[in-house]
Structure formats: structure tokens, C-alpha cells
Predicted model as a PDB file, atoms N, CA, C, CB and O in Angstrom, pLDDT in the B-factor column:
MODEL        1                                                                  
ATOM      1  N   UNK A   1      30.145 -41.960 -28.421  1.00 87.00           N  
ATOM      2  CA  UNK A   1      31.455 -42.415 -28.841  1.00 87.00           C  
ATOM      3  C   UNK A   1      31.400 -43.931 -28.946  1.00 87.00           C  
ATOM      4  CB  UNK A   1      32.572 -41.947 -27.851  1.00 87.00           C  
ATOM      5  O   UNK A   1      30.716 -44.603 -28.174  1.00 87.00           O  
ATOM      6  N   UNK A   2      32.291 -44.562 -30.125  1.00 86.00           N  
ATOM      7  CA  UNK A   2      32.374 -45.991 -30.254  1.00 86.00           C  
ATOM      8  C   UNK A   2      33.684 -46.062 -30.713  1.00 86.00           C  
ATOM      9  CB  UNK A   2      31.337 -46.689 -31.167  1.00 86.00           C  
ATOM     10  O   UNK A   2      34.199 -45.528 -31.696  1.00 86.00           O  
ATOM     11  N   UNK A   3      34.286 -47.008 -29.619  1.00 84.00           N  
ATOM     12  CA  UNK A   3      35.638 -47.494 -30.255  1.00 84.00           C  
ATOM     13  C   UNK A   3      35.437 -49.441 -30.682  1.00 84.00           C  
ATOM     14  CB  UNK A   3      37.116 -47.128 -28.795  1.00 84.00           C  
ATOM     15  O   UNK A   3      35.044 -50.442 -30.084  1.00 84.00           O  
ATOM     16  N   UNK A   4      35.938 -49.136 -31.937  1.00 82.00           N  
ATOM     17  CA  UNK A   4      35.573 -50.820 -32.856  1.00 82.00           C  
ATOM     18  C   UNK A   4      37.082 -51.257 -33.036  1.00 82.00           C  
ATOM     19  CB  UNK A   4      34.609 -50.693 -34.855  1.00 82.00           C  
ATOM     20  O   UNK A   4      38.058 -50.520 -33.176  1.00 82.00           O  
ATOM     21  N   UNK A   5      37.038 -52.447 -33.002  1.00 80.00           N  
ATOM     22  CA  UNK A   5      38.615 -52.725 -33.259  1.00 80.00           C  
ATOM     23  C   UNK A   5      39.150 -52.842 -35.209  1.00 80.00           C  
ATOM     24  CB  UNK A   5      38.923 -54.532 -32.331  1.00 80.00           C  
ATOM     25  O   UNK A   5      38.465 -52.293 -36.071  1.00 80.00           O  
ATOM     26  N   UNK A   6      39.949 -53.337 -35.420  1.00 76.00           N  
ATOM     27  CA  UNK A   6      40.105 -53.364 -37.264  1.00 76.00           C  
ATOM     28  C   UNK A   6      39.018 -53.889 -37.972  1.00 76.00           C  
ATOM     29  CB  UNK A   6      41.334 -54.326 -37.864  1.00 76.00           C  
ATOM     30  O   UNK A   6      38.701 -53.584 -39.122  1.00 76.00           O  
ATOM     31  N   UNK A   7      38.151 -55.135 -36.828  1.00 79.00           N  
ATOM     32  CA  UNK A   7      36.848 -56.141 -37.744  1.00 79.00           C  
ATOM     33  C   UNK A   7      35.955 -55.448 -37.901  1.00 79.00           C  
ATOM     34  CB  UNK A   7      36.128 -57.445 -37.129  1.00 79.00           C  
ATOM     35  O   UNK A   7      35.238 -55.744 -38.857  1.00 79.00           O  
ATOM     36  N   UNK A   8      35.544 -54.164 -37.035  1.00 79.00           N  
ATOM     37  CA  UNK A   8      34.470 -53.191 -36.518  1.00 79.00           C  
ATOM     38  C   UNK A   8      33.663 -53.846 -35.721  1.00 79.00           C  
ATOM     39  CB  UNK A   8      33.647 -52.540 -37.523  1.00 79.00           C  
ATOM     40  O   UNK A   8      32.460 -53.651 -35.894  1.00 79.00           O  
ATOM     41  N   UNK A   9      34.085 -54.783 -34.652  1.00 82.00           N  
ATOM     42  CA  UNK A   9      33.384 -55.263 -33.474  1.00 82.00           C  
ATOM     43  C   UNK A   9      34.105 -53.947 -32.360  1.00 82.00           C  
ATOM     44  CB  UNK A   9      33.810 -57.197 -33.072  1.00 82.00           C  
ATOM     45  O   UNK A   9      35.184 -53.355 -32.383  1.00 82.00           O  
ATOM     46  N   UNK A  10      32.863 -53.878 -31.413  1.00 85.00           N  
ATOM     47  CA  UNK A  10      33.115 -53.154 -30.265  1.00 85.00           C  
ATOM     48  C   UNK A  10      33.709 -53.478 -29.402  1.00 85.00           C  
ATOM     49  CB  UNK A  10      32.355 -52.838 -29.781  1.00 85.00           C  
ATOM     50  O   UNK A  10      33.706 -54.639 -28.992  1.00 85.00           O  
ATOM     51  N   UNK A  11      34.633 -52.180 -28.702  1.00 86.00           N  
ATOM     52  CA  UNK A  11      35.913 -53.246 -27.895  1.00 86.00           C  
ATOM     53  C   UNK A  11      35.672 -52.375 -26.480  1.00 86.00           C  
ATOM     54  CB  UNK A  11      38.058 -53.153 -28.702  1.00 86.00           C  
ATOM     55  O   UNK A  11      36.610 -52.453 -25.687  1.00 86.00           O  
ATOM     56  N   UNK A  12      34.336 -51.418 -26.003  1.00 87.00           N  
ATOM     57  CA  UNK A  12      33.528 -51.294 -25.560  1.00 87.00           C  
ATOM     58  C   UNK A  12      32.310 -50.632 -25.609  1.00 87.00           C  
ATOM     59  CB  UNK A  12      33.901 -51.244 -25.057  1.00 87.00           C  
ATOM     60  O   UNK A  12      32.039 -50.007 -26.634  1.00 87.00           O  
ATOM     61  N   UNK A  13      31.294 -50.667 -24.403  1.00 90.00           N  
ATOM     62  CA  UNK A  13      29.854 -49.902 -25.052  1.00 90.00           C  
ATOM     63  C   UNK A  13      30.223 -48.776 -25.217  1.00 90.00           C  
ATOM     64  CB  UNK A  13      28.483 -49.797 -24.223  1.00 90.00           C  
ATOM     65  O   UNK A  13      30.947 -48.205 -24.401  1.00 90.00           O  
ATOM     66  N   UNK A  14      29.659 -48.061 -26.661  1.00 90.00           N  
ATOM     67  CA  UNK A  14      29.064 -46.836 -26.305  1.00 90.00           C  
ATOM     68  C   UNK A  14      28.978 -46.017 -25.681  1.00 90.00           C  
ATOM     69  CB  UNK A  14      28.497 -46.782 -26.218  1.00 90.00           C  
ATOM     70  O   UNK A  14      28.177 -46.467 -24.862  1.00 90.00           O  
ATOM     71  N   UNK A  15      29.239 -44.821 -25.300  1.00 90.00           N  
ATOM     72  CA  UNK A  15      29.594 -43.553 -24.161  1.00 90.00           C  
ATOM     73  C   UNK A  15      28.721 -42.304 -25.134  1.00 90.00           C  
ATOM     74  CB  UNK A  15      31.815 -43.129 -23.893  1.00 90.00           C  
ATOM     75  O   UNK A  15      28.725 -42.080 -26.345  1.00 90.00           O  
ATOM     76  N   UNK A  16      28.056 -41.697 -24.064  1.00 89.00           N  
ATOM     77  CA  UNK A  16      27.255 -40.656 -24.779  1.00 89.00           C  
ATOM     78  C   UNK A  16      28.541 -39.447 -24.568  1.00 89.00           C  
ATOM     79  CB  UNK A  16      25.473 -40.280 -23.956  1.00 89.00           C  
ATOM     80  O   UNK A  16      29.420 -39.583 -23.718  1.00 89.00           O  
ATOM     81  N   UNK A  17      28.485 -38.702 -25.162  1.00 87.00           N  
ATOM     82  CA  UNK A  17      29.649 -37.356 -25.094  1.00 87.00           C  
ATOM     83  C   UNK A  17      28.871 -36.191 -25.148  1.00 87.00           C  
ATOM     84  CB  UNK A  17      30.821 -37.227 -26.426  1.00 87.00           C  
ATOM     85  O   UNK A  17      29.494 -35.151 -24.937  1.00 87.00           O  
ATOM     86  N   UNK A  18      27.627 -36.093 -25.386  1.00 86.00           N  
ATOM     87  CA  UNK A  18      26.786 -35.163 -25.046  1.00 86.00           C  
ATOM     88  C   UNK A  18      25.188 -35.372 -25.010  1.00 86.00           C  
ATOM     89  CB  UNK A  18      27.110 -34.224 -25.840  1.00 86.00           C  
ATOM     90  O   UNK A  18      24.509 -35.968 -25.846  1.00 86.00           O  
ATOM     91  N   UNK A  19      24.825 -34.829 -24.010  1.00 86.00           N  
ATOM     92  CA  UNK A  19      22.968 -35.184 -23.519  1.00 86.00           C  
ATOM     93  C   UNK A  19      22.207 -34.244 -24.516  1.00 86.00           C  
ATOM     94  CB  UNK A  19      22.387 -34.598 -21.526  1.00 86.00           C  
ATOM     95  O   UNK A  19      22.493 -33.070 -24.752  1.00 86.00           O  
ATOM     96  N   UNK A  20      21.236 -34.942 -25.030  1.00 84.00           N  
ATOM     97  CA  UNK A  20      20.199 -34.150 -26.270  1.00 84.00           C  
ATOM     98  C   UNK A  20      19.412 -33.253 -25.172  1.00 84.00           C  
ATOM     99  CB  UNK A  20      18.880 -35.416 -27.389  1.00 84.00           C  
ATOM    100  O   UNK A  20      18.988 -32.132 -25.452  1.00 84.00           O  
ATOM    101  N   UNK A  21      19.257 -33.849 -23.895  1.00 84.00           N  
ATOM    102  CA  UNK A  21      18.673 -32.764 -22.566  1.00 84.00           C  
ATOM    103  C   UNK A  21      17.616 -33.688 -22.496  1.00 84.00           C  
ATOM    104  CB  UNK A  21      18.153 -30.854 -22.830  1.00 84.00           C  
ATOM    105  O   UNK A  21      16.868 -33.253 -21.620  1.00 84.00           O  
ATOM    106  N   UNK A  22      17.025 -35.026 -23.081  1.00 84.00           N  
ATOM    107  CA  UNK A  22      15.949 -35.853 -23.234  1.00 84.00           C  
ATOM    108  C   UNK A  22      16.695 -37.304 -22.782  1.00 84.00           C  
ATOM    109  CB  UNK A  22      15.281 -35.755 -24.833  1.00 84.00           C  
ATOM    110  O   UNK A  22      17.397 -37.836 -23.642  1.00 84.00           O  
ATOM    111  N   UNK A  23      16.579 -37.903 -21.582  1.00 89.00           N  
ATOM    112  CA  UNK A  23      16.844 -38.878 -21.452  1.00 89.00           C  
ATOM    113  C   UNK A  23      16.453 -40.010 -22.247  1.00 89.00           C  
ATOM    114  CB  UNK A  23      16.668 -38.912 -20.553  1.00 89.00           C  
ATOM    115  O   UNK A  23      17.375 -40.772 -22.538  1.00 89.00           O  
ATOM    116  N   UNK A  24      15.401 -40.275 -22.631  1.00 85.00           N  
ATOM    117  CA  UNK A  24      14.540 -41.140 -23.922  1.00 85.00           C  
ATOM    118  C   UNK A  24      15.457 -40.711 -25.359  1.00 85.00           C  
ATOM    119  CB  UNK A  24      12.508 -40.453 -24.126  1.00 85.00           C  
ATOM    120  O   UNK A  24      15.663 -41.709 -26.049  1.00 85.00           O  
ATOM    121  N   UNK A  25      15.870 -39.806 -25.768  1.00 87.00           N  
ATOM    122  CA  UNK A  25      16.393 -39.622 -27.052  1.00 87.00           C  
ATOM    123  C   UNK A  25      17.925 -39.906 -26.659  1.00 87.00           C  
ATOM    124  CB  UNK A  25      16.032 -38.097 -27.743  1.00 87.00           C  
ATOM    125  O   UNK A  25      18.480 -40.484 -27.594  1.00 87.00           O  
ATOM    126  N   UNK A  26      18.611 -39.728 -25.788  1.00 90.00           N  
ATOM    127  CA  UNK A  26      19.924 -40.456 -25.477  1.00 90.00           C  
ATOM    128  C   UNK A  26      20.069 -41.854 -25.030  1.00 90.00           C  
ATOM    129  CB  UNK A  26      20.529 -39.796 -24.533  1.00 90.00           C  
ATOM    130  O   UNK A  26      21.213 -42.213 -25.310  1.00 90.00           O  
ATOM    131  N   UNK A  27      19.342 -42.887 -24.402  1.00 92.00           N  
ATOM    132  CA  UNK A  27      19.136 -43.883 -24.377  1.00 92.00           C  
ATOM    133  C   UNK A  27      18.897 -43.973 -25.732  1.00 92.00           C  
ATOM    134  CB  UNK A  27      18.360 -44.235 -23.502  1.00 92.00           C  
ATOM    135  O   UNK A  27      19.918 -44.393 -26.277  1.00 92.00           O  
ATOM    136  N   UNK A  28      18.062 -43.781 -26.476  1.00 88.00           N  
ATOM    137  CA  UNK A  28      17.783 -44.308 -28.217  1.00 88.00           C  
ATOM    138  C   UNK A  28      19.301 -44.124 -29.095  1.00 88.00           C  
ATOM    139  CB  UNK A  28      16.349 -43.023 -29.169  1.00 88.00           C  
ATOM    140  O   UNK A  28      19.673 -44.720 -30.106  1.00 88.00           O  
ATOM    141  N   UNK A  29      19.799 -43.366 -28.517  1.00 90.00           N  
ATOM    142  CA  UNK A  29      20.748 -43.060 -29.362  1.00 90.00           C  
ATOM    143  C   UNK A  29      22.122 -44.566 -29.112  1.00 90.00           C  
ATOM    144  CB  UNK A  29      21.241 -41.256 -28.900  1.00 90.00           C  
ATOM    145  O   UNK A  29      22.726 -45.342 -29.851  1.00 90.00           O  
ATOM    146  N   UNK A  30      22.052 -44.312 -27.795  1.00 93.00           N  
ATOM    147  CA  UNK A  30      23.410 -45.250 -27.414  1.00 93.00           C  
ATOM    148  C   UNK A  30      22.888 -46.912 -28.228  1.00 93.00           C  
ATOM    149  CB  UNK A  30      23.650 -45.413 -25.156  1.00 93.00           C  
ATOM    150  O   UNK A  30      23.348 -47.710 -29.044  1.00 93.00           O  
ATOM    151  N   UNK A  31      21.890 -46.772 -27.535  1.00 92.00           N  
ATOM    152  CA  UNK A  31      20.753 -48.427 -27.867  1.00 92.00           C  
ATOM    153  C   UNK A  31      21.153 -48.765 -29.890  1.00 92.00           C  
ATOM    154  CB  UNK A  31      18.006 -47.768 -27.572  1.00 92.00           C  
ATOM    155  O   UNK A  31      21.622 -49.776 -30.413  1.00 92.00           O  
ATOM    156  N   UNK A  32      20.756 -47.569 -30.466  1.00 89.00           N  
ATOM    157  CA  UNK A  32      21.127 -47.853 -31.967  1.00 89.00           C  
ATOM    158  C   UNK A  32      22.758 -47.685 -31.775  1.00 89.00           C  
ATOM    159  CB  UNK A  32      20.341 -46.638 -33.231  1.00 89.00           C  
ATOM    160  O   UNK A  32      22.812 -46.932 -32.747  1.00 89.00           O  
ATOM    161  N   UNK A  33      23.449 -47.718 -31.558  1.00 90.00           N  
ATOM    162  CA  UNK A  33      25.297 -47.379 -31.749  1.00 90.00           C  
ATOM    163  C   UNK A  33      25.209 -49.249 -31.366  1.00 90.00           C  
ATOM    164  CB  UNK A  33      26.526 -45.773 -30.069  1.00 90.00           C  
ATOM    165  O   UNK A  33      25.227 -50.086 -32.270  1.00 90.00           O  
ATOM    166  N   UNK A  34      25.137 -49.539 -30.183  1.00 92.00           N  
ATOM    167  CA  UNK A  34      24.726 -50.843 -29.401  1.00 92.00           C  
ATOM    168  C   UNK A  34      24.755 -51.924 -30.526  1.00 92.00           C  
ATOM    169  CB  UNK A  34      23.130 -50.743 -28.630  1.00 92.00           C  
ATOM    170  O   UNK A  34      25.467 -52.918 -30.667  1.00 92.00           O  
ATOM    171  N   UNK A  35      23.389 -51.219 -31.545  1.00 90.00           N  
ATOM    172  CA  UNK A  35      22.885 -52.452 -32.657  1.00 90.00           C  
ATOM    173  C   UNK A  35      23.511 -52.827 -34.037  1.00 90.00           C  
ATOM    174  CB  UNK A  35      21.510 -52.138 -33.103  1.00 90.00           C  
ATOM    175  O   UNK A  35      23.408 -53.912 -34.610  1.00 90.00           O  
ATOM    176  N   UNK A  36      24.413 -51.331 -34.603  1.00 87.00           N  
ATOM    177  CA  UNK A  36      25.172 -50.855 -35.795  1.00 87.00           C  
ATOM    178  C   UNK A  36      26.502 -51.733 -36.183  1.00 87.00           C  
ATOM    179  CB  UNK A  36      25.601 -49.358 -35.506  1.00 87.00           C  
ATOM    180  O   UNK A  36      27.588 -51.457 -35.673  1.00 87.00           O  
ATOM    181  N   UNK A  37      26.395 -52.479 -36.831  1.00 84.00           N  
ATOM    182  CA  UNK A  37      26.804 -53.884 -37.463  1.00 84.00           C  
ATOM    183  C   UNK A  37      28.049 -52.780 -37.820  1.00 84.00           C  
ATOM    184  CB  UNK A  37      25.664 -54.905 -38.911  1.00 84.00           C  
ATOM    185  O   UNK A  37      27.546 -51.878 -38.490  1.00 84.00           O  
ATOM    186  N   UNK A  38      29.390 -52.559 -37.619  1.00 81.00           N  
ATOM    187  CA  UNK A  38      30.185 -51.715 -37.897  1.00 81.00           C  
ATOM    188  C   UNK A  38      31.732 -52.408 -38.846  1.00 81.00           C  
ATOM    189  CB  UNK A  38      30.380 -51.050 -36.461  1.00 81.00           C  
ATOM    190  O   UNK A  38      32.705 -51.831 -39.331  1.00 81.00           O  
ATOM    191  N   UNK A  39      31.282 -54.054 -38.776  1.00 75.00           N  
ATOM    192  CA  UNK A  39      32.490 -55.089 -40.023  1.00 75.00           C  
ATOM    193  C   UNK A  39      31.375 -54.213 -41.206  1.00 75.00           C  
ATOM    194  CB  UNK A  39      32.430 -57.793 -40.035  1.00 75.00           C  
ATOM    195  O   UNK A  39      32.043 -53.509 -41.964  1.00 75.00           O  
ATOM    196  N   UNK A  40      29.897 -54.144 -41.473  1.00 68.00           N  
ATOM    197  CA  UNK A  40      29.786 -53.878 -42.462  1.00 68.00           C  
ATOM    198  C   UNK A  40      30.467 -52.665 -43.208  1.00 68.00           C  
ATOM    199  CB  UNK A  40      28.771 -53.941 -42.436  1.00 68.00           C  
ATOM    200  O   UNK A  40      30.949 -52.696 -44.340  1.00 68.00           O  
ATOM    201  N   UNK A  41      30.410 -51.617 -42.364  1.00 63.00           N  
ATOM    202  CA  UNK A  41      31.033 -50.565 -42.448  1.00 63.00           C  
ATOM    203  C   UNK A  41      32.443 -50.542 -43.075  1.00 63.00           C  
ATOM    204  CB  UNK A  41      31.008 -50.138 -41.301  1.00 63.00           C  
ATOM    205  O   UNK A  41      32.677 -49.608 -43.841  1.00 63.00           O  
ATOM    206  N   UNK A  42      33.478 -51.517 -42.829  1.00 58.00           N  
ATOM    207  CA  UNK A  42      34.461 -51.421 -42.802  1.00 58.00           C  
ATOM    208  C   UNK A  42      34.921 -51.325 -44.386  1.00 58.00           C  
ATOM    209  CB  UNK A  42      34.861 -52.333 -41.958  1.00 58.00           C  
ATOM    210  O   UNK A  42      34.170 -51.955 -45.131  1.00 58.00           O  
ATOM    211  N   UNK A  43      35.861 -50.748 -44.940  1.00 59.00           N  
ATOM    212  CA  UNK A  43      36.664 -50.553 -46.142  1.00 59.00           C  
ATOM    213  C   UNK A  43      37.426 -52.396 -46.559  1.00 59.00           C  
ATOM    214  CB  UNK A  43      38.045 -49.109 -45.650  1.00 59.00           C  
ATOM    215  O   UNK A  43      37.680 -53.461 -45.998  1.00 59.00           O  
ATOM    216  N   UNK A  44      37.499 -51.730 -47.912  1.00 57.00           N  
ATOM    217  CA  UNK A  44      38.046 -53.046 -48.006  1.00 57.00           C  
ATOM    218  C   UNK A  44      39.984 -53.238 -47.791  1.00 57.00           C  
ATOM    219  CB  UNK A  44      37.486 -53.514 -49.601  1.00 57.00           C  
ATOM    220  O   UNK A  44      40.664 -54.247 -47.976  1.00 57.00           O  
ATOM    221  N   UNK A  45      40.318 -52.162 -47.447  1.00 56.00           N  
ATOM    222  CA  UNK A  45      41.321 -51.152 -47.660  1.00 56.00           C  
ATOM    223  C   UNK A  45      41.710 -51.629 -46.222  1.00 56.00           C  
ATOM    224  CB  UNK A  45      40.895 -49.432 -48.051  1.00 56.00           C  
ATOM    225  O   UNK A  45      42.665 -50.944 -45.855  1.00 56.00           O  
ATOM    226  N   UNK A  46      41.340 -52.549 -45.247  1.00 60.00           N  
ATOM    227  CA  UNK A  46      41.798 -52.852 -44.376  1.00 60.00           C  
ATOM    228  C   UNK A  46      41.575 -51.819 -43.229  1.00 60.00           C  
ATOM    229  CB  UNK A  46      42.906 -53.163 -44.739  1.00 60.00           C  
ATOM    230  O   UNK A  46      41.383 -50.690 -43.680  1.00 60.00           O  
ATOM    231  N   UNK A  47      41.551 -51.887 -42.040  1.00 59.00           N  
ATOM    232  CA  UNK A  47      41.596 -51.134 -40.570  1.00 59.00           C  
ATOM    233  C   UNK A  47      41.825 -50.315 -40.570  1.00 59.00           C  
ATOM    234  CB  UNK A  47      42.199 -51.346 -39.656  1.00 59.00           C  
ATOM    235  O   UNK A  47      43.032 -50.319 -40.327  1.00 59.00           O  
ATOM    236  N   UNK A  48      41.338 -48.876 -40.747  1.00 62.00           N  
ATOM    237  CA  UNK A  48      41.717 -47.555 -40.741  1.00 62.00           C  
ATOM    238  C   UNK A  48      40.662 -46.838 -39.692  1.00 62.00           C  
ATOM    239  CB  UNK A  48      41.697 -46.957 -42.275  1.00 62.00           C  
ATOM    240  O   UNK A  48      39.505 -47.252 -39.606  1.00 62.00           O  
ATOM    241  N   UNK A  49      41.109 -45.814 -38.958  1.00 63.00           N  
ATOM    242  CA  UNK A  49      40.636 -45.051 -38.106  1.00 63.00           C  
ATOM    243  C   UNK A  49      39.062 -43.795 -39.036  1.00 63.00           C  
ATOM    244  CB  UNK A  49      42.255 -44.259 -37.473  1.00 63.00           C  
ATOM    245  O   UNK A  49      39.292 -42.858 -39.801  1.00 63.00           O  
ATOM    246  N   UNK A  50      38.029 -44.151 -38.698  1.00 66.00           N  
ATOM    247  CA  UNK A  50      37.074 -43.551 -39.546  1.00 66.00           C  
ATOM    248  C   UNK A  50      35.877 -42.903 -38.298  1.00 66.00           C  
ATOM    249  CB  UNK A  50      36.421 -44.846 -40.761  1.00 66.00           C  
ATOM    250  O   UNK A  50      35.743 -43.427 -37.192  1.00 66.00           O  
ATOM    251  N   UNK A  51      35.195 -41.842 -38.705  1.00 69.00           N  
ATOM    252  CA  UNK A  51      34.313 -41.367 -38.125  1.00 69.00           C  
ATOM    253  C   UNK A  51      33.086 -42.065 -38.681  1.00 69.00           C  
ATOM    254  CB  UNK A  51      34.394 -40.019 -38.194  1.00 69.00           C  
ATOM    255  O   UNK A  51      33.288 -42.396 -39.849  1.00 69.00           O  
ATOM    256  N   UNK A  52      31.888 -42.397 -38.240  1.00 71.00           N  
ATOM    257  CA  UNK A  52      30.584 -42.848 -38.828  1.00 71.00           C  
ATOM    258  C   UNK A  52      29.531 -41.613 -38.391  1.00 71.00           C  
ATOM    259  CB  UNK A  52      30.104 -44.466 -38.182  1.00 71.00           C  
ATOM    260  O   UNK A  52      29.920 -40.893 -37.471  1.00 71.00           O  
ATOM    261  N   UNK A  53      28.478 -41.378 -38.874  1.00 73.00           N  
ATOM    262  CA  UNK A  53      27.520 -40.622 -38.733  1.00 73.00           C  
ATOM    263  C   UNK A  53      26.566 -41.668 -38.662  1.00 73.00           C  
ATOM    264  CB  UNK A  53      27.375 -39.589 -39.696  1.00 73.00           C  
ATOM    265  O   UNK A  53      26.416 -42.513 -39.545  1.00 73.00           O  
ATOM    266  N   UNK A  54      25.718 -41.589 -37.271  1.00 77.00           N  
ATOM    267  CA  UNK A  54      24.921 -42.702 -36.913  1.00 77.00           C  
ATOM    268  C   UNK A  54      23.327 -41.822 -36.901  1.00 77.00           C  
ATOM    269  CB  UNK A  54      25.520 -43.484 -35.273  1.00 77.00           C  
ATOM    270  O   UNK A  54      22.763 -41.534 -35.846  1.00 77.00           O  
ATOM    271  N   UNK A  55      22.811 -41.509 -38.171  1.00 76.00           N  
ATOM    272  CA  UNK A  55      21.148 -40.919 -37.954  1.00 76.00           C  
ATOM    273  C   UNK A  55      20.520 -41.562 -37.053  1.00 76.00           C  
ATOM    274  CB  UNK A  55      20.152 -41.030 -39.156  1.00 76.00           C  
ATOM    275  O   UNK A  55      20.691 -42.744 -36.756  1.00 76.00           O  
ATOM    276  N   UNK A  56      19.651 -40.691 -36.510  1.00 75.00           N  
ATOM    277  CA  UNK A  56      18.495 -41.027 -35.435  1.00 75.00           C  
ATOM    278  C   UNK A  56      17.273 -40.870 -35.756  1.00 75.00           C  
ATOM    279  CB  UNK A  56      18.535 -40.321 -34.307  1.00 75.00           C  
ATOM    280  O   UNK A  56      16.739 -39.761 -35.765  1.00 75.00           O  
ATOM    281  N   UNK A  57      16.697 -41.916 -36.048  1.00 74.00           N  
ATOM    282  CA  UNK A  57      15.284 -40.908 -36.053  1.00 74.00           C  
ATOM    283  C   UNK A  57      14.168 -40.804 -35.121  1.00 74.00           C  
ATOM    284  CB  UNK A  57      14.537 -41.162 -37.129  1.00 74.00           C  
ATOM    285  O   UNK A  57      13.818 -41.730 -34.389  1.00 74.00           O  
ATOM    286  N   UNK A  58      13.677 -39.780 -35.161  1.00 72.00           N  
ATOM    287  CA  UNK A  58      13.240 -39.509 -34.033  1.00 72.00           C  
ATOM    288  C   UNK A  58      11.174 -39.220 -34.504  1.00 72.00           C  
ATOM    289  CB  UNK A  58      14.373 -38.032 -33.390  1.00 72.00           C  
ATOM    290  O   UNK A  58      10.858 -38.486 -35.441  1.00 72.00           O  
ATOM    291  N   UNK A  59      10.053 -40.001 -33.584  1.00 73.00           N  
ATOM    292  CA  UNK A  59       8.789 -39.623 -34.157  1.00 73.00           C  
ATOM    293  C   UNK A  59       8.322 -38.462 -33.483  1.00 73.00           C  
ATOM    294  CB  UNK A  59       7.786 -40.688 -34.096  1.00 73.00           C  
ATOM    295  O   UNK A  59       7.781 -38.704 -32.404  1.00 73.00           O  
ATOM    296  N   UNK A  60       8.396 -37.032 -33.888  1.00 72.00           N  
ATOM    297  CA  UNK A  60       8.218 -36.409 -33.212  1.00 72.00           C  
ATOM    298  C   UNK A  60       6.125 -35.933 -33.132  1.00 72.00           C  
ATOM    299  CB  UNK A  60       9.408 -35.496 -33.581  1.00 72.00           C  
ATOM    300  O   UNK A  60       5.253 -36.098 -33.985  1.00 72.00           O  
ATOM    301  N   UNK A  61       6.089 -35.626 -32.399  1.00 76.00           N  
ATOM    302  CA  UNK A  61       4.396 -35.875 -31.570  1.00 76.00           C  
ATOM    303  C   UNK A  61       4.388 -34.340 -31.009  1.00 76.00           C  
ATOM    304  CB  UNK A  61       4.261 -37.396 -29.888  1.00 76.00           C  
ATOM    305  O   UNK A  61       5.245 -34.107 -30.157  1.00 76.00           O  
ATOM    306  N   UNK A  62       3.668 -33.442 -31.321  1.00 76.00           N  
ATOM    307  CA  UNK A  62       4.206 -31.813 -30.579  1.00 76.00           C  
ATOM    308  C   UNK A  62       3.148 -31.855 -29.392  1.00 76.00           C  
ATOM    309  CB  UNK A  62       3.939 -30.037 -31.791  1.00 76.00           C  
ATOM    310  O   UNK A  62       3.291 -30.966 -28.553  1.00 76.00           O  
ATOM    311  N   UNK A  63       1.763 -33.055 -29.136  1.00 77.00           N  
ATOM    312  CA  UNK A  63       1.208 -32.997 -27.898  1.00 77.00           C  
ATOM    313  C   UNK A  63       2.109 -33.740 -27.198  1.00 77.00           C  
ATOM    314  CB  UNK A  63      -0.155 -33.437 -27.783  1.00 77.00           C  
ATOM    315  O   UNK A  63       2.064 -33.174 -26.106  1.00 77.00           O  
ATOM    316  N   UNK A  64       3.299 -35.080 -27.030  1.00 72.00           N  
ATOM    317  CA  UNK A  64       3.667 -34.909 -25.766  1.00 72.00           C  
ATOM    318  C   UNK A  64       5.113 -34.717 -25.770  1.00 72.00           C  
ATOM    319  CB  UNK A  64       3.236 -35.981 -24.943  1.00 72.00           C  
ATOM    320  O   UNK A  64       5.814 -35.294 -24.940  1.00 72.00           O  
ATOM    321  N   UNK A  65       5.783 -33.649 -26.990  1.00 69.00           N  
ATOM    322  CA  UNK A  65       6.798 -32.904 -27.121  1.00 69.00           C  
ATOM    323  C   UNK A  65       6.756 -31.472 -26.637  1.00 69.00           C  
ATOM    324  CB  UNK A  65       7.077 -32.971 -28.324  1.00 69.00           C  
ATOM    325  O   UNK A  65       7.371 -30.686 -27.356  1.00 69.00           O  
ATOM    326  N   UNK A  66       6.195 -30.995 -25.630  1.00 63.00           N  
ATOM    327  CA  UNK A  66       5.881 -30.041 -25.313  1.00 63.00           C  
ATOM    328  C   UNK A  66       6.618 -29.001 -24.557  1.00 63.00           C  
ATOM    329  CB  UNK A  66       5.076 -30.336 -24.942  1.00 63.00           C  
ATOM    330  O   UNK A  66       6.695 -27.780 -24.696  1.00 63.00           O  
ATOM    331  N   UNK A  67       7.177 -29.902 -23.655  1.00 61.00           N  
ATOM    332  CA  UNK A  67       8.529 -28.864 -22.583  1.00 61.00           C  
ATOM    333  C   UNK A  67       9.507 -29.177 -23.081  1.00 61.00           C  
ATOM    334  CB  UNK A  67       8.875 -29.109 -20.868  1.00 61.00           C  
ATOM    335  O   UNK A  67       9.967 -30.161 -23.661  1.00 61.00           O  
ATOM    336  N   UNK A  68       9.876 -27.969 -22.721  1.00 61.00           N  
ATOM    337  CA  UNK A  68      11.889 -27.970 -22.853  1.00 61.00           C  
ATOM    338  C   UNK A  68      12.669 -28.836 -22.314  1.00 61.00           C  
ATOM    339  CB  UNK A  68      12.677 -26.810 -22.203  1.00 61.00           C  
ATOM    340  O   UNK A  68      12.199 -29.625 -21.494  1.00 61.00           O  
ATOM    341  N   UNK A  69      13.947 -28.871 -22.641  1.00 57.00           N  
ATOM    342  CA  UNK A  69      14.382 -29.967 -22.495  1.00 57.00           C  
ATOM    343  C   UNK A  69      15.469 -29.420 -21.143  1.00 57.00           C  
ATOM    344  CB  UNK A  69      14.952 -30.637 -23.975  1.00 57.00           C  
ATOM    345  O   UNK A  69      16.007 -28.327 -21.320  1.00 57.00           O  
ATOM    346  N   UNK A  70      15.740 -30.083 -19.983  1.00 55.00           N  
ATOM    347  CA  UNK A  70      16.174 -29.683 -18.459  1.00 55.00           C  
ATOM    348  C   UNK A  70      17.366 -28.313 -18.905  1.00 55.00           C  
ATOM    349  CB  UNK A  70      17.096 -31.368 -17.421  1.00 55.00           C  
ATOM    350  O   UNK A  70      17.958 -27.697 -18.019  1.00 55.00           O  
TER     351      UNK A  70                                                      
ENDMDL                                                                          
END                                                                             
């Protein structure tokens, strides 16, 4: 979760709302929300309440992707 104010500056960090079950892929996740320049984002249409879809990408490796996740 990210709440941005009308400029799309953050008006606090980042909150995970659900665990991928991989501590390393939820830290990555919050860390990019953290970095996501979100004035760019913004409409020109002035301050409106918007959802973003923030991709992750992820390098996946299947030798040390191996166990399940807790």
C-alpha cells in the first residue's frame, strides 16, 4: 500500500498488505514502491484518487528457488 498526497510525494512508507511467503521478494517489493517517482504518474487533470500497478521483476534461478515458500 502507498498513500501519495495530490503532488504524488509519499505521505508515508509503504506497508506490505500481503507476504509473497519470501521475505527477499517482499522487501524488493516495498524497496521499489520506496523508489517510484509517483508526481510522474500524476494526471494532468489535477489530484485524483488512482490505483498504480507497480511490476516486479523477479530473476528467477530454479537451483536456489527450490523450497516452498513458509
Amino acid at each position: 500500500e502507498v498513500i501519495v498526497d495530490g503532488h504524488g510525494a509519499l505521505v508515508r512508507s509503504p506497508r506490505l498488505l500481503a507476504s509473497t511467503g519470501y521475505d527477499s521478494l517482499d522487501a524488493a517489493a516495498l524497496e521499489q514502491a520506496r523508489q517510484t517517482v509517483f508526481s510522474q504518474l500524476q494526471s494532468d487533470h489535477g489530484a485524483t484518487t488512482r490505483v498504480y500497478w507497480l511490476p516486479l521483476e523477479v530473476q528467477y534461478d530454479p537451483k536456489t528457488c527450490t523450497s516452498s515458500p513458509p
